[in-house]
TORKOL-4160 file (C-alpha; in steps of 0.2 Angstrom, whole numbers, padded with zeros to 4 digits, m for minus):
70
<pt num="1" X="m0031" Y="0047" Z="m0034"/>
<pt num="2" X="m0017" Y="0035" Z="m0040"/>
<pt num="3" X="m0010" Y="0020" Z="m0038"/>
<pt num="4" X="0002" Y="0017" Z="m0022"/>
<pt num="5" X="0014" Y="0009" Z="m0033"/>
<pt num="6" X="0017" Y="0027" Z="m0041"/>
<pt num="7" X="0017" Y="0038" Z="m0026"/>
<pt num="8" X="0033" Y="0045" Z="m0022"/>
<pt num="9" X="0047" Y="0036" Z="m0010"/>
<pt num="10" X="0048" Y="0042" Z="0006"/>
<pt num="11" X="0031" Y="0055" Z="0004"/>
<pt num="12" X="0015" Y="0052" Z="0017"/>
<pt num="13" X="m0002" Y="0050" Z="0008"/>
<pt num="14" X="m0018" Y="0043" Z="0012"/>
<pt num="15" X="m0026" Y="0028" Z="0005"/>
<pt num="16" X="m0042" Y="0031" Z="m0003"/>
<pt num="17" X="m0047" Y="0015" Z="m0008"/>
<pt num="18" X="m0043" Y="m0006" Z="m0007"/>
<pt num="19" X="m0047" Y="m0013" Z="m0023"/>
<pt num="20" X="m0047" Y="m0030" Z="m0030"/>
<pt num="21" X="m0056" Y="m0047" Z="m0025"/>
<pt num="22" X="m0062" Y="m0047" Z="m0008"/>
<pt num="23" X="m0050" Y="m0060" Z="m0003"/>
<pt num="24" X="m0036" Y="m0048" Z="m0007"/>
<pt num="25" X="m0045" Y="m0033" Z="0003"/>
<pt num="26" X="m0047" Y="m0044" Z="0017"/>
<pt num="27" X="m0028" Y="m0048" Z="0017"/>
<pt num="28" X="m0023" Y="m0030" Z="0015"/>
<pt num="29" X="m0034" Y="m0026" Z="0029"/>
<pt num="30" X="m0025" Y="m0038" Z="0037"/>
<pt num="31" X="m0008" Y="m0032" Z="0034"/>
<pt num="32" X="m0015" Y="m0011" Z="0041"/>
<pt num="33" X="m0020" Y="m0006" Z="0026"/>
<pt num="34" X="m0038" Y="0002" Z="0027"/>
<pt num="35" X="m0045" Y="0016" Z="0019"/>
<pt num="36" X="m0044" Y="0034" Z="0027"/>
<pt num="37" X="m0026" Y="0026" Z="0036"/>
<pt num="38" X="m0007" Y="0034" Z="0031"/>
<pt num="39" X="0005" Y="0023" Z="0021"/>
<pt num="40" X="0024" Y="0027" Z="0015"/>
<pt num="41" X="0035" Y="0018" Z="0004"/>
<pt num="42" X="0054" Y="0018" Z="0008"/>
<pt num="43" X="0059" Y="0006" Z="m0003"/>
<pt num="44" X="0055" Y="m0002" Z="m0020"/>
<pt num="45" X="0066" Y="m0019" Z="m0024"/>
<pt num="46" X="0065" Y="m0031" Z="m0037"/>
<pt num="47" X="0046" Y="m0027" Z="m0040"/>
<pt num="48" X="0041" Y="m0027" Z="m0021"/>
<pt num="49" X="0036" Y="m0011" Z="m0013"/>
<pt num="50" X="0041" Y="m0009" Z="0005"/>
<pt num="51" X="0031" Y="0003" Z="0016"/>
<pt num="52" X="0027" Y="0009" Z="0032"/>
<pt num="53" X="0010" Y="0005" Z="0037"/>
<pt num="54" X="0003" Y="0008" Z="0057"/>
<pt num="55" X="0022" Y="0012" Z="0062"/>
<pt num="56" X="0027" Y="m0006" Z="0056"/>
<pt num="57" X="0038" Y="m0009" Z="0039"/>
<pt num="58" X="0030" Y="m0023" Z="0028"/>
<pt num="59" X="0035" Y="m0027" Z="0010"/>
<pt num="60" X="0021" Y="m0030" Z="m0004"/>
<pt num="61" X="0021" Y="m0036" Z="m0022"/>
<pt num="62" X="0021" Y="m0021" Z="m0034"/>
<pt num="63" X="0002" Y="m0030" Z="m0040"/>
<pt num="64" X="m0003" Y="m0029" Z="m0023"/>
<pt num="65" X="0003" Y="m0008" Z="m0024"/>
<pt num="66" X="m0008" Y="m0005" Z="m0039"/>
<pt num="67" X="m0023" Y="m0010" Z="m0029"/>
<pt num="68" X="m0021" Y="0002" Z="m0016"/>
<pt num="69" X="m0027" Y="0019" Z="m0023"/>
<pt num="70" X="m0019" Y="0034" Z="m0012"/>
């Protein structure tokens, strides 16, 4: 298990688990993050990370990356 903001560009994995305060879960949730659900990265710019989450693009902070363990 690793951080999302390590995973390769452009490789499919799995996210394991949603860390951080449950205010931060809740909004990752939000954005299709959920455990056991595929996530992507195409892109990382200027310390965001964009990904592809539930077939939609979104960009996060790179903080926000490390709480995602895939």
């Amino acid at each position: 298990m690793m951080p999302l903001s390590m995973a390769v560009i452009g490789e499919e994995n799995i996210i394991k688990k949603i860390g951080g305060s449950p205010d931060v879960k809740r909004h990752l949730e939000n954005l299709g993050f959920v455990a056991g659900g595929n996530v992507r990265i195409v892109n990382k710019l200027g310390g965001n990370v964009i990904v592809n989450v539930k077939e939609t693009r979104v960009a996060i902070s790179e903080e926000m990356a490390k709480k995602i363990m895939v």
